[in-house]
TORKE-136707 format. One line per field, with one value per residue: residue number from 1; z negated, x, y negated of N, C-alpha, C in turn. Coordinates in Angstrom, 3 decimals. Each point is the difference from the previous one (the first is absolute). Layout:
TORKE-136707
resi <- NUM; ...
n_w <- Z; ...
n_u <- X; ...
n_v <- Y; ...
ca_w <- Z; ...
ca_u <- X; ...
ca_v <- Y; ...
c_w <- Z; ...
c_u <- X; ...
c_v <- Y; ...
This chain:
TORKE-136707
resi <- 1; 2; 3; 4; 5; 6; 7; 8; 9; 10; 11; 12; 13; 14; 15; 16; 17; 18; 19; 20; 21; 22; 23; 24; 25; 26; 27; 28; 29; 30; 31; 32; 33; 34; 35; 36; 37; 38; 39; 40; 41; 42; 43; 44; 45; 46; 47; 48; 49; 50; 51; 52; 53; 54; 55; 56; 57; 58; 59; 60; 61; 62; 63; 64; 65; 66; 67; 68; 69; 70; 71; 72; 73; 74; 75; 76; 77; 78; 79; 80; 81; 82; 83; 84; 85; 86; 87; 88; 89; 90; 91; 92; 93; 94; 95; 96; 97; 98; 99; 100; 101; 102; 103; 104; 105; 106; 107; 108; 109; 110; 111; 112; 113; 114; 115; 116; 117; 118; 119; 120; 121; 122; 123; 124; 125; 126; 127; 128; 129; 130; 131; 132; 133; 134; 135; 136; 137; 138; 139; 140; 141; 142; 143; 144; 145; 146; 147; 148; 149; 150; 151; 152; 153; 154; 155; 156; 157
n_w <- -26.462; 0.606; -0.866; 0.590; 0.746; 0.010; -0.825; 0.060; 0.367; -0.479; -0.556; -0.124; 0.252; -0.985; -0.810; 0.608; -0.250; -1.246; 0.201; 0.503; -0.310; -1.195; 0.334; 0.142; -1.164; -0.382; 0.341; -0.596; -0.805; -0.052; 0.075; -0.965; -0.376; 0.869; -1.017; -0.861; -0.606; 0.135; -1.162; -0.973; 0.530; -0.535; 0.630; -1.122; 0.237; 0.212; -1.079; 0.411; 0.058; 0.432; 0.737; 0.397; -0.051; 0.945; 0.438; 0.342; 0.062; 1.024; 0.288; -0.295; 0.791; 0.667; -0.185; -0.075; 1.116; 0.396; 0.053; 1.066; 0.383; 1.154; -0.758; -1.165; 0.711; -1.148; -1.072; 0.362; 0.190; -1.408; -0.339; 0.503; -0.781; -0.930; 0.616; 0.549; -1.591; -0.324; 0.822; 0.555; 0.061; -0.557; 1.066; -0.502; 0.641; -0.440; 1.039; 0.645; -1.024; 0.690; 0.827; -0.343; -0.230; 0.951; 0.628; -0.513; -0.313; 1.537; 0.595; -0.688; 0.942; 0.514; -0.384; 0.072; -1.046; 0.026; -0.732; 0.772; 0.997; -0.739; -0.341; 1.323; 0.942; -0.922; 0.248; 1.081; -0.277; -0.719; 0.820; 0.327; 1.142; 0.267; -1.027; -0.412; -0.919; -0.615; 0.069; 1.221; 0.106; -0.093; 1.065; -0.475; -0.588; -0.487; -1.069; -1.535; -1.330; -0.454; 1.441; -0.579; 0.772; 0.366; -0.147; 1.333; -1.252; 0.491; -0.884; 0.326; -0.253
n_u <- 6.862; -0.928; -0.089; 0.823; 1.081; 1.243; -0.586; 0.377; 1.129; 0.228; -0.843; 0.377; 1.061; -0.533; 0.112; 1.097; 0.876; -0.822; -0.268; 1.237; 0.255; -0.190; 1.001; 0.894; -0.937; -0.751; 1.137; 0.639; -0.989; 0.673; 0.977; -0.293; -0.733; 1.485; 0.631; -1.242; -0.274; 1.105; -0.113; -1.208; 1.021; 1.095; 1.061; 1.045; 0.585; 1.143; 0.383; 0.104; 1.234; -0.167; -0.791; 0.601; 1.426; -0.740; -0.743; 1.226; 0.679; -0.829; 0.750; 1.414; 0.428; -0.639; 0.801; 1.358; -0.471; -0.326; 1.333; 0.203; 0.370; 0.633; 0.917; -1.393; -0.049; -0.568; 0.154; 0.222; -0.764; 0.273; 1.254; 0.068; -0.812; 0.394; 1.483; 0.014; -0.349; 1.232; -0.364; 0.077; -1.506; -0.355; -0.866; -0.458; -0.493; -1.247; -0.332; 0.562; -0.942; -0.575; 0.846; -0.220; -1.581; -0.384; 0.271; -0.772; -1.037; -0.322; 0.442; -1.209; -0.923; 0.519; -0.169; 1.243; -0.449; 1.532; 0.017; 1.021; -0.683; -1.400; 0.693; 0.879; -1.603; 0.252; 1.140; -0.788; -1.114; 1.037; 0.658; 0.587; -0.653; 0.799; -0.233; 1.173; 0.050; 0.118; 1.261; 1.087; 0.655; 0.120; -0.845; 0.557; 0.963; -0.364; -0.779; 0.545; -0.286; 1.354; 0.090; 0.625; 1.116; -0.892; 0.113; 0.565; 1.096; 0.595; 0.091; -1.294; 0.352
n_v <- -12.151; -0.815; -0.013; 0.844; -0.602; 1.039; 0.346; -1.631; -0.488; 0.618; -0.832; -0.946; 1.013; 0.608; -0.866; -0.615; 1.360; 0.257; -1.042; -0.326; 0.711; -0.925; -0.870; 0.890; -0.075; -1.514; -0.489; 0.805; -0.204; -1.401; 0.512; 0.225; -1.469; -1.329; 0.778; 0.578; -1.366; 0.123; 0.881; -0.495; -1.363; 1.049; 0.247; -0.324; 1.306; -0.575; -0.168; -1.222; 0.337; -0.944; 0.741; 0.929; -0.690; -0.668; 0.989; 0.312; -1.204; -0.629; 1.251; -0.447; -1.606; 0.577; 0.967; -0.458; -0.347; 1.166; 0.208; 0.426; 1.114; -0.788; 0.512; -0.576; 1.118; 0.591; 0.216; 0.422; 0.737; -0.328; -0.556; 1.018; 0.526; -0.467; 0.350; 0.710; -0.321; -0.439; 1.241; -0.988; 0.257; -1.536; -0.108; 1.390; 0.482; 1.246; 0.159; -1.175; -0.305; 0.540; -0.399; -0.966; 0.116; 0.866; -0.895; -0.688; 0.815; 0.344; -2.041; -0.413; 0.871; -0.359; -0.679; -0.031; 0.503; -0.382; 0.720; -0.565; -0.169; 0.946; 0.803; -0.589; 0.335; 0.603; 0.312; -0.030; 0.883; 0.271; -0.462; 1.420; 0.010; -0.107; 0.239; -0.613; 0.771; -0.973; 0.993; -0.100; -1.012; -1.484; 0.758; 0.966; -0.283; 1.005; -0.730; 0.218; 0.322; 0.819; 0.349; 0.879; 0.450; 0.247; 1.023; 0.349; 0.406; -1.523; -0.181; -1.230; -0.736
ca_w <- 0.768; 1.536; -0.426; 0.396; 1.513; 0.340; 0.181; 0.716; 1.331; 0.841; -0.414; 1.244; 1.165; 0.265; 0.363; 1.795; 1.199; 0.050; 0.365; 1.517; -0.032; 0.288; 1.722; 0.799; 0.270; 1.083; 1.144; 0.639; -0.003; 1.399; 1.030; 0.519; 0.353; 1.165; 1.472; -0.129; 1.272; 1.257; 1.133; 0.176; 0.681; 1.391; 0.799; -0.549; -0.624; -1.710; -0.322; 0.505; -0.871; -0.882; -0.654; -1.188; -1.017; -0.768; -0.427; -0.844; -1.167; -0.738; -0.714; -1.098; -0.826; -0.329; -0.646; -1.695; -0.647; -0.866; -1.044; 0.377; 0.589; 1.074; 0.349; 0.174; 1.349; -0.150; -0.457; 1.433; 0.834; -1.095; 1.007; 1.361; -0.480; -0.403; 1.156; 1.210; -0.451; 0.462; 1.217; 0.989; 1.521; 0.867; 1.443; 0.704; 0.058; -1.016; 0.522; -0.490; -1.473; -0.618; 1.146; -1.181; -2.151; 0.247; 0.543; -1.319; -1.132; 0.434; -0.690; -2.005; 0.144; 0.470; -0.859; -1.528; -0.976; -0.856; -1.902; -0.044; 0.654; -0.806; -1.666; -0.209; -0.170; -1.309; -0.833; 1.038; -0.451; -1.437; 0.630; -0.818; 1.370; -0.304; -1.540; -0.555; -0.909; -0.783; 1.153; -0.845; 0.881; -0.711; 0.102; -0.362; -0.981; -0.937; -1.339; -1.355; -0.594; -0.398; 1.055; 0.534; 1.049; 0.308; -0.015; 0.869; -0.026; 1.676; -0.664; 0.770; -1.057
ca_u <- 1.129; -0.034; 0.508; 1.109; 0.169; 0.147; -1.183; -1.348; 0.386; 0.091; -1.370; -0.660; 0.511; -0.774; -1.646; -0.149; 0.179; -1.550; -0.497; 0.272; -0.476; -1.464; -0.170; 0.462; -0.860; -1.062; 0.458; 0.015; -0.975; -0.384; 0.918; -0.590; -1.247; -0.071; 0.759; -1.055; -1.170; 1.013; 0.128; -1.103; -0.782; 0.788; -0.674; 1.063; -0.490; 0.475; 0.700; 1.754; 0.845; -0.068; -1.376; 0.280; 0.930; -0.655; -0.878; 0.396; 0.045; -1.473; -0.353; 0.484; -0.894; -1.267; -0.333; 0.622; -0.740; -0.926; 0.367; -0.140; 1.588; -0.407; 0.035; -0.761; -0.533; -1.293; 1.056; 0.915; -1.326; -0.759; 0.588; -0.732; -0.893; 0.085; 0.186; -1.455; -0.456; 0.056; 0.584; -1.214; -0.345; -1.180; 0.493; 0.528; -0.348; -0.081; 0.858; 1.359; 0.455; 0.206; 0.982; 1.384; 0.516; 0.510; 1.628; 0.574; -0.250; 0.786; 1.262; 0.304; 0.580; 0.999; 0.524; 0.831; 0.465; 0.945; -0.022; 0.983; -0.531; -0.300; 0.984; 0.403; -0.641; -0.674; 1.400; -0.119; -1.334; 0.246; 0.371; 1.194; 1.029; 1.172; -0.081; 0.264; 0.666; 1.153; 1.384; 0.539; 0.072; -0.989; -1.349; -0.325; 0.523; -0.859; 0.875; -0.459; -0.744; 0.764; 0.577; 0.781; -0.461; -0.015; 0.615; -0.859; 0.064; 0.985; 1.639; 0.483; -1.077
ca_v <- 0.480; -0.568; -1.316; 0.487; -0.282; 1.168; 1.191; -1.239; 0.302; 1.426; -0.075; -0.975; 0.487; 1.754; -0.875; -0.359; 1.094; 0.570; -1.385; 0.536; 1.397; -0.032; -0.057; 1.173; 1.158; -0.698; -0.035; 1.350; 0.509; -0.645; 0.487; 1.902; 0.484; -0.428; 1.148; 0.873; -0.864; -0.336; 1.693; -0.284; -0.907; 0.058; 0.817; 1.265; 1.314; 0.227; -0.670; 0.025; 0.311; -1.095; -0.120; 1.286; 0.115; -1.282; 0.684; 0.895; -0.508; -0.048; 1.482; 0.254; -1.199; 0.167; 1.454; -0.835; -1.070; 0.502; 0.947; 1.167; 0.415; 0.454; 1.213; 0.851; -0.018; -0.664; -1.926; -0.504; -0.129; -0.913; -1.394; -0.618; -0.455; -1.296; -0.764; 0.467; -0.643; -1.359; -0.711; -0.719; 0.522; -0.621; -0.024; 1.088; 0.983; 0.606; 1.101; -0.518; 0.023; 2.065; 0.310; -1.037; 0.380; 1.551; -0.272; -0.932; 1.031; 0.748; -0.064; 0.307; 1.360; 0.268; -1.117; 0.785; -1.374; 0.561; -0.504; -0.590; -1.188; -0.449; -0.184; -0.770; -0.744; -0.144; -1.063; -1.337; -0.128; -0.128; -1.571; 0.808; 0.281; -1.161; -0.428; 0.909; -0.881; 0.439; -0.663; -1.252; -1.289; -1.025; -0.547; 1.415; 0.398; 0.288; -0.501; -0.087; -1.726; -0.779; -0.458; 1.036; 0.794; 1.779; 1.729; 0.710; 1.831; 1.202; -0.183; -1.388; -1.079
c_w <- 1.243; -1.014; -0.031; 1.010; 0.655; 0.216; 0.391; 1.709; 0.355; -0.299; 1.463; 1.346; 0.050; 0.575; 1.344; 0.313; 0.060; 0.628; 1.706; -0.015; 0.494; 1.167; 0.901; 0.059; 0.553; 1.600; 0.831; 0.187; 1.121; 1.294; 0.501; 0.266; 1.268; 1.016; 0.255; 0.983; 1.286; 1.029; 0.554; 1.109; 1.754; 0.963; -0.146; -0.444; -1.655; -0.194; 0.324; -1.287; -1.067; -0.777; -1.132; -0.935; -1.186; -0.500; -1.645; -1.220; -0.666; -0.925; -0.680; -1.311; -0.925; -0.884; -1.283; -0.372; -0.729; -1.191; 0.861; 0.421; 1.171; 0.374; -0.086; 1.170; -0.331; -0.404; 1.607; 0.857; -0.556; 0.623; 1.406; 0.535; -0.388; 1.162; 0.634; -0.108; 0.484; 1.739; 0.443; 0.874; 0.722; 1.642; 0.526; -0.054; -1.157; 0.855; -0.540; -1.194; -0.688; 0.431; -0.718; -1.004; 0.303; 0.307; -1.492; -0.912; 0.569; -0.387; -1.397; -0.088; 0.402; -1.042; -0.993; -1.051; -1.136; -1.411; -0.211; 0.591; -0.945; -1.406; 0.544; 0.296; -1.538; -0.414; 0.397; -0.745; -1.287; -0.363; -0.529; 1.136; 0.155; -0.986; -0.388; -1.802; -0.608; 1.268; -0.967; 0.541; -1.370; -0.229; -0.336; -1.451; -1.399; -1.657; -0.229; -0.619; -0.078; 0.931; 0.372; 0.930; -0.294; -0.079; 1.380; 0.076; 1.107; -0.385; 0.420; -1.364; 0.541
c_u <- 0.245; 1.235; 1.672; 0.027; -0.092; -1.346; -1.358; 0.367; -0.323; -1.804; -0.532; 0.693; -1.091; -1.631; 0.154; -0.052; -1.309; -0.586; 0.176; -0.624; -1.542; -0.885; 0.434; -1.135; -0.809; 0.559; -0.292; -1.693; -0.900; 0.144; -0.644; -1.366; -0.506; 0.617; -0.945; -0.948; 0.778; -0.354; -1.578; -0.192; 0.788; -0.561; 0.687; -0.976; 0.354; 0.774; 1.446; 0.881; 0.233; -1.619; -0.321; 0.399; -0.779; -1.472; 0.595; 0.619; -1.454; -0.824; 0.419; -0.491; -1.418; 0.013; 0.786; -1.600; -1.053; 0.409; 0.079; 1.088; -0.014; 0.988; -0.285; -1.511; -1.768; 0.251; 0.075; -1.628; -0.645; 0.184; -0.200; -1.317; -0.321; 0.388; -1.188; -1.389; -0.073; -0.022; -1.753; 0.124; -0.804; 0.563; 0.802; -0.936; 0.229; 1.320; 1.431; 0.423; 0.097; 0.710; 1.262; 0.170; 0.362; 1.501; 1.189; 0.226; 1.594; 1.539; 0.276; 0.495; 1.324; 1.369; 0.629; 0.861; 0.731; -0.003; 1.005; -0.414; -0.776; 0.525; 0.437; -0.764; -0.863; 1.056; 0.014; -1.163; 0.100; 1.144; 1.396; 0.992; 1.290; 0.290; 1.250; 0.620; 1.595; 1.115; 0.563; -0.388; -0.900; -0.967; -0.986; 0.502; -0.998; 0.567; -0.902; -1.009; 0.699; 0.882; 1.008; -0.570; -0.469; 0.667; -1.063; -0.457; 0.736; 1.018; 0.518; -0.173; 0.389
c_v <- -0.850; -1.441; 0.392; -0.310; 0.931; 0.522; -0.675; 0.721; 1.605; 0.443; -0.436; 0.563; 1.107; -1.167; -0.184; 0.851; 0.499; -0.842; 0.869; 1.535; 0.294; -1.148; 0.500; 1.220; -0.307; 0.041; 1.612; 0.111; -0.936; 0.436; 1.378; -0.083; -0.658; 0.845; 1.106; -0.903; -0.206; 1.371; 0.098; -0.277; 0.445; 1.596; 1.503; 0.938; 0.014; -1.208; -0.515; -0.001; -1.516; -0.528; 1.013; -0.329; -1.233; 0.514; 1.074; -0.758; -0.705; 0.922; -0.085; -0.906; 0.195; 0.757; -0.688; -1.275; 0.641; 0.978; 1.359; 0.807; 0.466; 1.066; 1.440; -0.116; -0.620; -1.348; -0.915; -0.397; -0.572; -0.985; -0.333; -0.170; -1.114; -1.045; -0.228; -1.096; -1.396; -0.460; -0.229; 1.414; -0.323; -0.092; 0.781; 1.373; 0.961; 1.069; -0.336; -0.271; 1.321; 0.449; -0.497; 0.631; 1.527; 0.043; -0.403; 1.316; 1.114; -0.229; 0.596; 1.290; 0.478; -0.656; 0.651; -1.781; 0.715; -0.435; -0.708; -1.568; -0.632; -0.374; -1.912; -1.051; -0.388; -0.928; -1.458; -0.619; -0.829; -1.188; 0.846; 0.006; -0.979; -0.620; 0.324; -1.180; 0.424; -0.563; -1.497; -1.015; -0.580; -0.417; 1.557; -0.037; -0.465; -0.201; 0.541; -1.107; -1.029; -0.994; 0.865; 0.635; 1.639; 0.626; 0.418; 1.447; 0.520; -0.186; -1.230; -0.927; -1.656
């Protein structure tokens, strides 16, 4: 089937977008575990609103990388967990790293994740998000074996 132009191209469009996706999840999960060593290392009670939001997509990251649903609330502590994992706590006090990962757990808690955020993060996941096929124009238009063009079923051909 890859030996069709048509369906070579829209092959190799779902391969990049997964390709990015799946550095978008590394990224977030970078991100959440320097904004977790960032709160570590500062003198904040909690988290500032941009260290959060970067903690909270690391939650999320973590939790698709493992298969988990973070909107479900254990699911969800699974993943930060996992986060939690990766962050250095060398050169800091036991006090201050129990102090982080208690603060971190607390965001998870608080943390609501819509079945809708996730539904389109799975479509993203699946290289499906901006995809789209079929339409007209020349460089979409879909044949036969024979070289005829398609029937789209929209009443277009």
């Amino acid at each position: 089937m890859l030996g069709i132009p048509e369906i070579k191209e829209i092959w190799e469009g779902i391969q990049q977008k997964k390709e990015a996706f799946s550095k978008q999840i590394d990224k977030w999960i970078e991100d959440g575990v320097a904004a977790i060593r960032g709160y570590a290392d500062g003198k904040d009670n909690d988290f500032q609103p941009k260290q959060g939001n970067a903690v909270a997509w690391g939650i999320i990251a973590e939790a698709f990388k493992y298969g988990l649903d973070p909107t479900d609330e254990k699911q969800r502590r699974m993943a930060t967990a996992y986060l939690l994992e990766k962050v250095s706590w060398t050169g800091m006090s036991e006090f201050k790293a129990g102090l982080t990962a208690s603060r971190t757990r607390q965001l998870c808690d608080v943390m609501t994740v819509s079945k809708d955020l996730m539904a389109n993060l799975l479509l993203s996941a699946g290289g499906r998000a901006g995809t789209s096929v079929g339409g007209g124009g020349s460089t979409s238009e879909l044949t036969n074996w024979d070289g005829t063009k398609k029937r789209t079923g929209w009443g277009l051909s």
